[in-house]
C-alpha positions, 0 to 999 in steps of 0.5 A: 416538518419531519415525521418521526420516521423520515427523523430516523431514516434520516439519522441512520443514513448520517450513521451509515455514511459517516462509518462508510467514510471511516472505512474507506479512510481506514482502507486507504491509509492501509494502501497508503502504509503498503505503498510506502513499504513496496517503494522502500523495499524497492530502494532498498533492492536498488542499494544492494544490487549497485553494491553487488548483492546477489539476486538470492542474497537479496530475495532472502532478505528482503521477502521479494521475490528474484522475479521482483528483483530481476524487474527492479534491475531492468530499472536501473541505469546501465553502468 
């Protein structure tokens, strides 16, 4: 049988992880959506350099930096 006290502690510790469970769900969909917005920014990069954007036309446009862009470059097949 459980005091009144063990009853609390145990309650608050079922609290504190359920919210602790929440948070890191929370942080992980944030990761998530910044994943997805990075590949797609990245396919975007590839679409406009195979169509011959140039790097500062693209950088402006997309908020990358030319350094991101040079990289996404190396990336794609040799023509």
């Amino acid at each position: 049988m459980q005091t009144n006290i063990e009853r609390i502690l145990d309650e608050a510790l079922h609290q504190k992880l359920q919210e602790g469970i929440a948070q890191g769900l929370e942080k992980g969909i944030e990761k998530g959506i910044e994943k997805g917005i990075a590949i797609g920014k990245e396919a975007v990069v590839k679409k406009l350099l195979l169509k011959g954007m140039d790097i500062p036309f693209i950088a402006d446009a997309t908020d990358l930096t030319e350094e991101d862009i040079e990289r996404i470059k190396q990336e794609l097949p040799k023509q």
